[in-house]
C-alpha positions as CSV (number, residue, x, y, z in Angstrom):
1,X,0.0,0.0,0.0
2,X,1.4,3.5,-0.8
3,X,2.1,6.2,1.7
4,X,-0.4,9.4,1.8
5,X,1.6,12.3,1.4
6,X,0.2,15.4,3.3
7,X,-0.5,18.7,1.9
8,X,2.4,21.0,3.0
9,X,0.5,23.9,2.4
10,X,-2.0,24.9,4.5
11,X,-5.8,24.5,3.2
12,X,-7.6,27.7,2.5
13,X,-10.7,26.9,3.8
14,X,-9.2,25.6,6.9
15,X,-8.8,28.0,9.9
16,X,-7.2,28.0,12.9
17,X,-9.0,27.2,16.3
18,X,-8.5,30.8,17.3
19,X,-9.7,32.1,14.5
20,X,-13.1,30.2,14.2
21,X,-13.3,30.7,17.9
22,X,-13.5,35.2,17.3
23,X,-15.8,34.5,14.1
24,X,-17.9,32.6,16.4
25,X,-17.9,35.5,19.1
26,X,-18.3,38.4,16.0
27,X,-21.3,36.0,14.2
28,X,-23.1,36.0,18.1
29,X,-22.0,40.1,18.8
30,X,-20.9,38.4,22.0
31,X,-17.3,39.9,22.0
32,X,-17.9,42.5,24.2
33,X,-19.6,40.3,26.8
34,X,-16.3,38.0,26.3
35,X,-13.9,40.5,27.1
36,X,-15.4,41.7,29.8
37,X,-16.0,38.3,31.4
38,X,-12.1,38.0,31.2
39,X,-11.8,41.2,32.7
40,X,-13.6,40.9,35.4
41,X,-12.3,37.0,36.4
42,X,-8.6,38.1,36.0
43,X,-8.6,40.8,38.9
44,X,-7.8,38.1,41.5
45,X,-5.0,36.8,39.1
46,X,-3.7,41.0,38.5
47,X,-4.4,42.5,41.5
48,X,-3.5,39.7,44.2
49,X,-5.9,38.1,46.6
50,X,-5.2,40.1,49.6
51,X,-6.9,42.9,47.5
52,X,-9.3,40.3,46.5
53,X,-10.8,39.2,49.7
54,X,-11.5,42.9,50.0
55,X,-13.4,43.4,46.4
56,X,-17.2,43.0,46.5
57,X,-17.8,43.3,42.8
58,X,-16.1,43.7,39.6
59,X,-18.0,44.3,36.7
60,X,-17.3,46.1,33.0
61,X,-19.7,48.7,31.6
62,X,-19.4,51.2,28.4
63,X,-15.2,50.4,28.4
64,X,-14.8,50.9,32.2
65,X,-14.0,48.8,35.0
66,X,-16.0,49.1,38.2
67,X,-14.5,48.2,41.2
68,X,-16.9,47.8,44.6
69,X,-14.6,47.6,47.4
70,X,-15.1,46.8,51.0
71,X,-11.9,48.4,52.5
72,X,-12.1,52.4,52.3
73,X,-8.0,52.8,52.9
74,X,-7.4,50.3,49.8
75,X,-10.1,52.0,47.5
76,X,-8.2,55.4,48.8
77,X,-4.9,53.6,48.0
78,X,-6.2,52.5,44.8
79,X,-7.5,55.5,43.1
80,X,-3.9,56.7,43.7
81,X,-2.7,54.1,42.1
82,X,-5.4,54.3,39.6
83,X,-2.6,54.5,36.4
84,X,-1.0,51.7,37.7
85,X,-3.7,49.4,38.2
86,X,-4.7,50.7,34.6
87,X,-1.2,49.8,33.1
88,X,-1.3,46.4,34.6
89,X,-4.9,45.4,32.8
90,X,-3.6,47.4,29.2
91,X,0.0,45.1,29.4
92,X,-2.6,42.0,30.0
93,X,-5.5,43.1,27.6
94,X,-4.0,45.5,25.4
95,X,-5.3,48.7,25.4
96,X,-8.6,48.9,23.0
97,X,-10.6,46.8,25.9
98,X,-10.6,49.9,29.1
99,X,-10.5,53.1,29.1
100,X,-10.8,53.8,32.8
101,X,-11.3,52.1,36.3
102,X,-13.8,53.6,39.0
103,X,-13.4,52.2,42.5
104,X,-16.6,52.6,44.2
């Protein structure tokens, strides 16, 4: 029986899991709701779970992240550090996902 030789060359109706897996989101319009999910479930992960244990709520709405915290000297401490917070999410997101966090 002779070998089957594979194609070399990628197929171009074949896509990459990746890329059927954003079609899929952009086809639904559930992108948005996407991202913000993995906002919102990486702020134990980013911030650290001291600050965690202290955070009520996280949630994402019109490009910002809202922050409900239970401490009022971290949510003081944070909006000082409000850039830095910011910098840590754009370096993990890139930066077309926030445009600003509100600690509340």
């Amino acid at each position: 029986m002779p070998k089957q030789k594979y194609p070399t060359k990628r197929n171009s109706n074949l896509s990459t899991v990746g890329e059927s897996f954003s079609e899929l989101l952009e086809a639904y319009r559930i992108q948005n709701k996407f991202d913000a999910t993995r906002l919102t479930s990486s702020w134990e992960r980013l911030m650290g779970a001291p600050i965690a244990r202290r955070t009520k709520r996280v949630f994402v709405k019109d490009r910002k992240l809202f922050v409900e915290l239970s401490s009022a000297p971290l949510k003081h401490e944070l909006s000082l550090s409000k850039r830095m917070v910011l910098d840590i999410f754009h370096r993990e997101f890139g930066q077309n996902l926030l445009d600003d966090i509100i600690f509340i």
